[in-house]
C-alpha positions in Angstrom: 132.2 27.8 118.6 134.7 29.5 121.3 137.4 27.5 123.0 135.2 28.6 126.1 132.2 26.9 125.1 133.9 24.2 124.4 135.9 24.1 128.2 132.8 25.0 129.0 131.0 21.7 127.0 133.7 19.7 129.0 133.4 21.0 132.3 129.2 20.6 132.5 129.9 16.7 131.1 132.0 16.0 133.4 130.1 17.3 136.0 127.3 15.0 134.8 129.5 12.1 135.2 130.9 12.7 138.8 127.1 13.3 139.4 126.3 9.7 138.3 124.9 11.2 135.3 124.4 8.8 132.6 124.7 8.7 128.3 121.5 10.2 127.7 122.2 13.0 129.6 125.6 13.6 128.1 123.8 13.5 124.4 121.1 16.3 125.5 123.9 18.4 126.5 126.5 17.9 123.5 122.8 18.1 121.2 122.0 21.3 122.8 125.4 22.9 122.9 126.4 22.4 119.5 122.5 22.1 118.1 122.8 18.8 116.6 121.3 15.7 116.7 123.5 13.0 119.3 123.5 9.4 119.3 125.4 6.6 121.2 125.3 3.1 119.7 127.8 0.2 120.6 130.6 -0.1 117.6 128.2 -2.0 115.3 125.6 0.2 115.6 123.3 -0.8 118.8 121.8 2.3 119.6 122.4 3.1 123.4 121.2 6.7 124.2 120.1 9.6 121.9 119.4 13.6 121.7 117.7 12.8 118.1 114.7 14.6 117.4 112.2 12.7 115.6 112.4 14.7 111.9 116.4 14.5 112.5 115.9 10.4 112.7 113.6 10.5 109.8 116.4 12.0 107.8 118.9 9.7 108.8 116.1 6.8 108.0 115.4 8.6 104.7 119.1 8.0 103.9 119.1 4.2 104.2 121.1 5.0 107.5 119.5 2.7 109.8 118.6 -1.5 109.3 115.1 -3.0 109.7 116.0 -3.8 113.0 117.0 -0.2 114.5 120.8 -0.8 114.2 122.4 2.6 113.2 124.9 1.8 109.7 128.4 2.7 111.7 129.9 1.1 108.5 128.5 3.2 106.3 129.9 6.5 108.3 133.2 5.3 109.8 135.9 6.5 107.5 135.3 9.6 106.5 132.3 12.6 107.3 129.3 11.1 105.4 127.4 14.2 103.5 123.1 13.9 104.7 121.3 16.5 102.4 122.7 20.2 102.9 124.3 18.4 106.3 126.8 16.2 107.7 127.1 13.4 109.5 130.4 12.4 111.9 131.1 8.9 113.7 133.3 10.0 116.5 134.5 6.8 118.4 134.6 6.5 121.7 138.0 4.7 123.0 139.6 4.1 126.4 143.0 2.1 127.5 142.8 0.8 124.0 139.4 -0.9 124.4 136.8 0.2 121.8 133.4 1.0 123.7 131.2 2.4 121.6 130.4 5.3 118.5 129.0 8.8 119.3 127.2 9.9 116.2 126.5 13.4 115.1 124.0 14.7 112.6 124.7 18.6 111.9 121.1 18.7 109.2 122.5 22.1 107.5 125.6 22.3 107.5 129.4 20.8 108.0 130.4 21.2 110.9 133.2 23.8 112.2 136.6 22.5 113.4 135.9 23.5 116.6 132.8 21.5 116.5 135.1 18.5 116.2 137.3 19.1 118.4 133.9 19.5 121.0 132.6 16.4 120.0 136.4 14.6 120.6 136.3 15.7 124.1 132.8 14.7 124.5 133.6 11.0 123.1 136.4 11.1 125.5 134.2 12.0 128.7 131.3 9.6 127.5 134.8 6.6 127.6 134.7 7.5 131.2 130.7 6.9 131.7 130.8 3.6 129.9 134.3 2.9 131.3 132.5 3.0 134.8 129.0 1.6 133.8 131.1 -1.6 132.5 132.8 -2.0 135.8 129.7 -1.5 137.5 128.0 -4.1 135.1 130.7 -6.8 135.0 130.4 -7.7 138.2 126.2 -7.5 138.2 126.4 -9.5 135.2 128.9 -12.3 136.8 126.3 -12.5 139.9 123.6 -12.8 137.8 125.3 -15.8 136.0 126.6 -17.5 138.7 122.9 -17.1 140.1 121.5 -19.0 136.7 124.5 -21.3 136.4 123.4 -22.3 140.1 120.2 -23.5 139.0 121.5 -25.3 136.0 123.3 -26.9 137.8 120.8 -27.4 141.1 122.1 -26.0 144.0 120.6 -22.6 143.6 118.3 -23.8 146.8 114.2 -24.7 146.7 112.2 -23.8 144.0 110.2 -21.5 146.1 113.6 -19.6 146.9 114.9 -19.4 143.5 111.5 -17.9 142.0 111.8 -15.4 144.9 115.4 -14.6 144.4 115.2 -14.3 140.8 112.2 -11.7 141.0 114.2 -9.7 143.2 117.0 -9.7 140.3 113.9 -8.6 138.1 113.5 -11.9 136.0 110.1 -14.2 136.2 111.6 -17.3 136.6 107.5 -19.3 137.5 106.2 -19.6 134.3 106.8 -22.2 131.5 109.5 -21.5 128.9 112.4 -22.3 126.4 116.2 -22.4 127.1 118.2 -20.6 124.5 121.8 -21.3 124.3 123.3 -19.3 121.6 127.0 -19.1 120.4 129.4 -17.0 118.4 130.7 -19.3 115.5 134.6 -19.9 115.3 136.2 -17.8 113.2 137.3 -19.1 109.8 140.8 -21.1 108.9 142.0 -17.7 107.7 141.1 -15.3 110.7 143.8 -14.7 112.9 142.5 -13.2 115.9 143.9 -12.4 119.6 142.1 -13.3 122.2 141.3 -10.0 123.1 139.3 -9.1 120.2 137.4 -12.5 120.6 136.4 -11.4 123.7 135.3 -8.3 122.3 133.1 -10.2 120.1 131.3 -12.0 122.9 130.9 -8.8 125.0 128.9 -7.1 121.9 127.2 -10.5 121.5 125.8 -10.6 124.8 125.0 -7.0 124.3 122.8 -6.9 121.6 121.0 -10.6 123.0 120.0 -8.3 126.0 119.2 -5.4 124.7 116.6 -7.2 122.2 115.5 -9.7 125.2 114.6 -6.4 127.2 113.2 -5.0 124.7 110.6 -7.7 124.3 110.4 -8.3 128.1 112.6 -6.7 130.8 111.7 -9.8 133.0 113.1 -12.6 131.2 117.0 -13.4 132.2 119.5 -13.3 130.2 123.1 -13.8 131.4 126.5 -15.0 129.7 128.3 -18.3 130.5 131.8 -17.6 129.1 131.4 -18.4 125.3 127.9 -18.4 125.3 124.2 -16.8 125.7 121.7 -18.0 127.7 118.0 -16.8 127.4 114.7 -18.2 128.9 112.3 -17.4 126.8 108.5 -17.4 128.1 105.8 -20.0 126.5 102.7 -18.2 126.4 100.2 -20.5 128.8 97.1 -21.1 126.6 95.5 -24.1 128.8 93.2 -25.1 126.3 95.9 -25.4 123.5 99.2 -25.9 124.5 101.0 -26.2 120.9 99.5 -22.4 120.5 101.9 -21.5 122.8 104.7 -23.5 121.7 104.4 -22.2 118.3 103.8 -18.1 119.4 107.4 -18.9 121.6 108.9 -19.6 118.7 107.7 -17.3 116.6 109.4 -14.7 119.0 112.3 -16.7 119.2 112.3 -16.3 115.7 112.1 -12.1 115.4 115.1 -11.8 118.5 117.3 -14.3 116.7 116.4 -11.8 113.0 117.1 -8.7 115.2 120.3 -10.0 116.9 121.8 -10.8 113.7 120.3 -7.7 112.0 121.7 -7.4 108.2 125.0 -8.5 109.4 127.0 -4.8 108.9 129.0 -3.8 111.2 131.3 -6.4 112.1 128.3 -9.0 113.1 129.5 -12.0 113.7 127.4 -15.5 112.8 126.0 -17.8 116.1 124.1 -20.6 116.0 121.0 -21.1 118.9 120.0 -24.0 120.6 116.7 -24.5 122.0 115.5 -26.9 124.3 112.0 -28.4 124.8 109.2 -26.5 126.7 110.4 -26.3 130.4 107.6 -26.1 132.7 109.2 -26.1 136.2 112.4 -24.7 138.3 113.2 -28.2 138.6 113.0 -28.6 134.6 115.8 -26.4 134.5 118.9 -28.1 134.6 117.5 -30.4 131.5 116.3 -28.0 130.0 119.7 -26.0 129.7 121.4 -29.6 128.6 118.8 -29.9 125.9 119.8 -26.6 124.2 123.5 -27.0 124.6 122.7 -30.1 122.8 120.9 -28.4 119.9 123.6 -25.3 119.8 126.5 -28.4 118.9 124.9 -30.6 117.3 123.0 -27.7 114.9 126.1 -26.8 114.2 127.5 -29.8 113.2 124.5 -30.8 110.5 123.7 -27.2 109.3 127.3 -25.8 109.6 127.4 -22.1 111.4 124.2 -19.7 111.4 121.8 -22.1 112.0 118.9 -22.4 114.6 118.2 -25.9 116.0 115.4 -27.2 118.7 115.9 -30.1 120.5 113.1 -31.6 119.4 114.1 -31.7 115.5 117.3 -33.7 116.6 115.9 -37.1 115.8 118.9 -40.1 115.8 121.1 -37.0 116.2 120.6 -36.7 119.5 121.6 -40.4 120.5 124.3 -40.3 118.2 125.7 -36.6 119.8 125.6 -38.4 123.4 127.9 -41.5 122.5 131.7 -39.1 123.5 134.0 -41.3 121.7 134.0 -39.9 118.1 136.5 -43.4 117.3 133.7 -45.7 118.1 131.4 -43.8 115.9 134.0 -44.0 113.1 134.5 -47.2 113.4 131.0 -48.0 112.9 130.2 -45.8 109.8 133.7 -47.6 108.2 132.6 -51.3 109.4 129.1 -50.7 107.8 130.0 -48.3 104.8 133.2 -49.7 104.2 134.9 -47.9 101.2 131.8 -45.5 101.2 133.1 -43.6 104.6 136.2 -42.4 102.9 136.8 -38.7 102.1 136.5 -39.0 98.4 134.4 -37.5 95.4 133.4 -40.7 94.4 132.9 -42.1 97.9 131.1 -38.9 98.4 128.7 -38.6 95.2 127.6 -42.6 96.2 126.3 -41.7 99.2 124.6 -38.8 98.2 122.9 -41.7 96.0 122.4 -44.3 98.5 121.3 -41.4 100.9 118.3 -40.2 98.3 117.8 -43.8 97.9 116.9 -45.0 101.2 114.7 -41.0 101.5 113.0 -42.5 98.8 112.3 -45.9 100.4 114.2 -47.5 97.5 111.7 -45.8 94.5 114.6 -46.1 91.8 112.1 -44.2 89.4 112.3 -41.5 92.2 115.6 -41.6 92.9 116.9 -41.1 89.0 114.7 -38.3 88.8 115.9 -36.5 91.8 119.3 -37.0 90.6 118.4 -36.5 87.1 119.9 -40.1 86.3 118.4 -42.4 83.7 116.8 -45.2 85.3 119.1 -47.3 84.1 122.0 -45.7 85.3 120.3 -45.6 88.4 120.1 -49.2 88.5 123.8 -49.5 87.9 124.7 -47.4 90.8 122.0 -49.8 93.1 124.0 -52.9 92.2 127.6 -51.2 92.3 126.3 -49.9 96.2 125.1 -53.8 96.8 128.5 -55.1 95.7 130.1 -52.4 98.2 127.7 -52.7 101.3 125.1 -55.8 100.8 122.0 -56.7 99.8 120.4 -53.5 101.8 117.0 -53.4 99.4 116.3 -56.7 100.5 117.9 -56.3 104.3 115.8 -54.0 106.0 118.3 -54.5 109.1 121.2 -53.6 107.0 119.5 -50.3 105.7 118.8 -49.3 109.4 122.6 -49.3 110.2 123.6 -48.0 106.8 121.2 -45.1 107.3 122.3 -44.6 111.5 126.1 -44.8 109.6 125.3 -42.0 107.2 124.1 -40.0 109.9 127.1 -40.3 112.0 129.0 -39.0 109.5 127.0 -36.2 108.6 127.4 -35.3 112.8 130.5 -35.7 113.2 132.2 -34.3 109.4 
């Protein structure tokens, strides 16, 4: 390819961008310039525009290059030029100010491609940084009104119910119809991840990115919109009149397929969240609730299942009074009062109430409880009368097993 072409390459893409041109069109034109196939995906592999024809895809797909969900493998193409049956394939990143915005990829099917085909596709990444540079810019500030919009009616002073449905059709969401709060949330990062708040914000930008592309995907009408360090999603409940658990169960269902294709197989720098989900809200004014229900579920899911884990409302049981009581010192005190020496961060304090736990699960069967354990029944007794010596006379007490069992809880919540 000529240095002309290539001027040439630049000057028609950056015609297309002054023109309000957008990614798609800047992948027909690199794809038909250079004759190869062009995609844009965000930097783990969210595909955002593509020049791919369909036998080109199929080849990529053929070579494992692609998850169940869609996601392209950047990971598997982002060192070096990754060889595709007689062709090539070449992850060009595309990088502005320092920010990392997204990855062009480019499938050459019979060959390798020429230096000067590099060097093309390095000022086309560059031009596309402008596009998405702007399209951000552009996006930040629909995205914060969209927010503060939501956040309004969280909150309820977003006006009368009649207004809100209005104004929320007008920003293309369906707010009248009965449906689930979805709070999700990146995890922390591990003890031994050092990381600057910059590229933590990174990680929530991509977060929030793939949660609305898969929302739209499913349904351009239901809203999705970032709070800070979160995700919030209303998901629709199907309105079967005549059986309203149908719907219930079909929202969850989906709830379960966009939480899978969120996370797809966890390559390219995923990062683990864990969702909230509150009960079925069936009115503007259920809202506000509604939203407090899933942030409920997002912290105290976390806090039982550790990170990763997906948590409705409803399964919270004597989790969700204890979650409400703020002072964590009260709640200690209580587990140590009724546990006593059991509430210590030991192994043995530990591996007793994993017994006592199993014990009161299996309403005090000690036949039951040695075989779970795989204890002889004897032994099993022993450990019964060293726990009564510690805590009471809780087989007998059924008062004393209630607030040994709401103590064990409380430290499983708040570990």
């Amino acid at each position: 390819m000529s240095s002309k072409r290539i001027d040439a390459l630049h000057t028609a893409l950056t015609h297309l961008v002054l023109e309000g041109g957008d990614l798609e069109q800047i992948a027909a034109e690199v794809a038909r310039v250079l004759a190869v196939g062009v995609l844009f995906c965000s930097t783990d592999g969210r595909e955002r525009a593509a020049a791919m024809p369909d036998e080109l895809r199929e080849t990529l797909a053929d070579a494992d290059l692609f998850d169940p969900t869609g996601r392209f493998r950047v990971e598997r193409a982002s060192r070096r030029p990754l060889p595709v049956g007689e062709g090539q394939v070449r992850l060009q990143p595309v990088v502005a100010g320092g920010s990392d915005l997204a990855r062009m990829v480019c499938f050459v099917p019979d060959r390798e491609p020429t230096p000067d085909d590099v060097y093309a596709l390095e000022r086309a990444a560059t031009v596309a940084a402008l596009l998405i540079t702007r399209e951000q810019a552009v996006s930040a500030v629909e995205s914060k009104y969209r927010g503060d919009f939501l956040r309004d009616v969280f909150v309820g002073r977003a006006g009368e119910p009649e207004y809100v449905v209005e104004h929320g059709a007008a920003l293309g969401w369906n707010l009248d119809r009965p449906a689930l709060v979805i709070a999700a949330e990146l995890d922390p990062p591990g003890p031994d991840e050092a990381v600057s708040s910059r590229i933590r914000r990174s990680w929530q930008e991509r977060f929030f990115a793939a949660w609305r592309q898969v929302t739209e995907s499913y349904d351009r009408t239901v809203p999705t919109v970032e709070f800070s360090a979160e995700v919030v999603t209303l998901l629709p409940v199907p309105d079967h009149d005549e059986d309203p658990e149908r719907g219930y169960a079909e929202a969850r269902a989906t709830l379960r397929r966009l939480v899978t294709d969120v996370s797809g197989d966890k390559g390219g720098g995923r990062r683990p969240f864990s969702v909230g989900v509150s009960r079925v809200v069936r009115s503007i004014g259920g809202l506000p609730d509604g939203y407090a229900q899933a942030r409920r579920a997002t912290e105290v899911g976390r806090r039982m299942n550790g990170g990763g884990s997906t948590t409705h409302f409803d399964q919270l049981g004597i989790h969700r009074l204890i979650a409400l009581i703020p002072d964590d010192r009260e709640l200690q005190a209580f587990a140590a009062e009724v546990l006593g020496e059991l509430a210590e961060d030991t192994d043995e304090a530990r591996d007793l109430r994993t017994t006592l736990q199993i014990l009161l699960d299996t309403n005090l069967n000690v036949a039951e409880a040695a075989r779970v354990q795989f204890f002889h029944y004897n032994t099993m007794r022993y450990r019964i009368s060293k726990l009564e010596r510690i805590l009471g006379p809780f087989s007998a007490d059924p008062h004393l097993r209630l607030n040994i069992a709401v103590a064990l809880q409380v430290l499983q919540v708040r570990a």
